[in-house]
N, C-alpha and C positions, 0 to 999 in steps of 0.2 A: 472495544472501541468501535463504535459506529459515526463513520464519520458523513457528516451533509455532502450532498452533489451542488455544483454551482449553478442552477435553479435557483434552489434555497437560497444561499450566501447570494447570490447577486439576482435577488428578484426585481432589484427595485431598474433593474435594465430591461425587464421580461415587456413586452406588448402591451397594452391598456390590455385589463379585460382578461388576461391570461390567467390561466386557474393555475393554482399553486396550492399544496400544501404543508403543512407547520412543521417540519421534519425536524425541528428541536424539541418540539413536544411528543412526535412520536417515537423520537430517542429516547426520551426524559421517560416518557411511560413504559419503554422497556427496559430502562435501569430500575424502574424501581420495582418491576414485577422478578426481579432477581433475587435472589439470595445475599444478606447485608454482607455476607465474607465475601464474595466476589466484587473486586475493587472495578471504579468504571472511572472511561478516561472524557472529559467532557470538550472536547475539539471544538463545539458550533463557536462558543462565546470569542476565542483567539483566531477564529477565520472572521470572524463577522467586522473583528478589530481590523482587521488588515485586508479587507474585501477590494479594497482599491489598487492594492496589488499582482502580482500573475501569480496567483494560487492556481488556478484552473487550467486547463488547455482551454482553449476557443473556438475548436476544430473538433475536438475529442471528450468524452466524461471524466475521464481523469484525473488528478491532479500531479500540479506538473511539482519539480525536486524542492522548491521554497515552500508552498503549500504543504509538502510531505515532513516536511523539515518543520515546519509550527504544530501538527500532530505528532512528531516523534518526540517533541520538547514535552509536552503535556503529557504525553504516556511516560516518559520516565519521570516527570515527576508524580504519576500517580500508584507508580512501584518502586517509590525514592532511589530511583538510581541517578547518578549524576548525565547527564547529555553531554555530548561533545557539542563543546562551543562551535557556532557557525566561521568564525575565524578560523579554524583551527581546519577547514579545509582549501583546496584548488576548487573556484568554480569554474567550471567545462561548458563549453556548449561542443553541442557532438551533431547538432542537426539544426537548419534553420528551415528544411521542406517538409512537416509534419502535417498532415490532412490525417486525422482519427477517425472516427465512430461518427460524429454529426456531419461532417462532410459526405460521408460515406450514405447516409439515408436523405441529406437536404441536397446535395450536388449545386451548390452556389458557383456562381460563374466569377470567374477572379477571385476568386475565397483568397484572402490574407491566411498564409501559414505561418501554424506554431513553430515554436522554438523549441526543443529540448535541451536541458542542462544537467548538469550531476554535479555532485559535488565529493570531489575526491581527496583521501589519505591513503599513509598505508592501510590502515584497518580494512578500507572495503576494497583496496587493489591488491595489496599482497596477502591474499588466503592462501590456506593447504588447500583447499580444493571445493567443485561447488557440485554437484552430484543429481541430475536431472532424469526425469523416466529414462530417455533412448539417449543419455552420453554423458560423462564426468568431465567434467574442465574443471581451470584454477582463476575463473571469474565471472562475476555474479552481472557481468553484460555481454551482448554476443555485437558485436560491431557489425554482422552481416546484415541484422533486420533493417540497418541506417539506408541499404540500399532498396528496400522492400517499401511496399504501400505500410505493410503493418511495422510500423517502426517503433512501436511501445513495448513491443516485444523485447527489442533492447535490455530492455528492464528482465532477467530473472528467466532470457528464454521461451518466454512467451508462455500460455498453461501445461500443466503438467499436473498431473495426479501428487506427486511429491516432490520437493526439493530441499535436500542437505547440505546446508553451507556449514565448512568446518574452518574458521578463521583461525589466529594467532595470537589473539586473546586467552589469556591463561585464569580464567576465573570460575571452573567447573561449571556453569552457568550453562542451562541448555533449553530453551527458548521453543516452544512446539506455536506457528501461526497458522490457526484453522481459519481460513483467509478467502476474498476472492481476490478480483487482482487491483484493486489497489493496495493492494501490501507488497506487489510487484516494486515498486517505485522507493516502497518503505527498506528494503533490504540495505541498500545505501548505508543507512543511518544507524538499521541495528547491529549491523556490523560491529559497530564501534563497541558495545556494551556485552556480548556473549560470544562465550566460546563453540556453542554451535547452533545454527536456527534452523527448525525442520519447519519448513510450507509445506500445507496438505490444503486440497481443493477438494472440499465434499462432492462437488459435481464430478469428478471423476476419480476419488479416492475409494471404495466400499470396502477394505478390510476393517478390521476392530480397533479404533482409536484408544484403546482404554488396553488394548495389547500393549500398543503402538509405545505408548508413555512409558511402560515399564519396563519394555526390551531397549528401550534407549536412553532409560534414566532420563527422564525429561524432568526439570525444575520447574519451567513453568509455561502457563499456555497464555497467549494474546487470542483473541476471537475477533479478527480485524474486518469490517466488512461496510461496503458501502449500502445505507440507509435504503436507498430504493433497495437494493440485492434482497435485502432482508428476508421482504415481504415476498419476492417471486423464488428464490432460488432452492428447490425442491431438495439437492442433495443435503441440506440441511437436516431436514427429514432422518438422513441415514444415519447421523450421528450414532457410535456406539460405541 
């Protein structure tokens, strides 16, 4: 699943003149440089439908929990498994002074902040436990980053070489996401559907992924990553 950045999805806001490029064709052309048995999740078409929306942060690259939330719909329908309906959680806002990544490089004077929201059940609040490089807890958000500049952190603890969430989901089902960090944001939602999800971040993961699968019975892997990442992000490389 390579999902567009909101450049793409909302160019038609970009500057006269602004260069841009086709990030649904350069997705399209690495689905199909794939293997026909690896199944691929097509996100650009249901962002582009709903672009008028707050898919993005405004402040940040990211996408914000409703954005994550029309990619987690499309991924499980392109491994038929059922979604949890959007009713079927609490929507939260946990932050309304978010200044991300573009704030951080533009420094706009009275910059308008984003909002953060999540959207909550028991599935992604009551876990066995969530399992991070330097600490084990029993949730997949840390309420301290709310008081921090980097508050997307929230999301998953911010990077880590690996992270094991062991829900309460009884379906054998064991989920490996070779991810950057917008799949941080995605955790939310795959809660619902697997009994445990291992995040590994090639940029600072190097042992043997191909170990990794077999010593923890992994069913299946997502390869979740955003579209620019693709092209620059070197640990990729290490894959093995």
């Amino acid at each position: 699943m390579l999902i567009p950045n909101s450049i793409y999805i909302n160019q038609d806001k970009l500057p006269q003149y602004a260069e841009t490029y086709n990030q649904k064709e350069i997705i399209n052309n690495f689905y199909n440089s794939l293997d026909s048995k690896i199944k691929t999740v097509n996100v650009v078409d249901i962002l582009l439908e709903n672009k008028d929306k707050y898919l993005y942060f405004k402040t940040d690259h990211h996408m914000t929990s409703y954005g994550t939330y029309l990619a987690y719909t499309k991924f499980c329908e392109a491994v038929n498994i059922k979604p949890q309906n959007i009713d079927k959680f609490e929507l939260k806002t946990v932050s309304k002074e978010f200044l991300g990544t573009f704030d951080s490089k533009a420094q706009v004077i009275n910059q308008e902040k984003d909002q953060i929201d999540i959207y909550l059940n028991s599935y992604n609040q009551d876990i066995i436990s969530a399992e991070y490089d330097k600490e084990t807890t029993n949730s997949i958000f840390n309420k301290e980053y709310l008081d921090k500049k980097d508050k997307y952190s929230f999301f998953l603890n911010g990077n880590n070489a690996k992270v094991v969430i062991k829900t309460k989901v009884e379906n054998d089902k064991k989920l490996l996401a070779i991810k950057d960090s917008y799949a941080h944001i995605m955790a939310q939602f795959l809660c619902q559907n697997y009994e445990e999800i291992h995040f590994i971040d090639p940029r600072y993961y190097k042992a043997s992924l191909t170990e990794y699968i077999k010593q923890n019975n992994i069913t299946e892997i997502l390869f979740l990553y955003n579209v620019s990442n693709i092209v620059t992000d070197l640990g990729i490389l290490s894959l093995r």
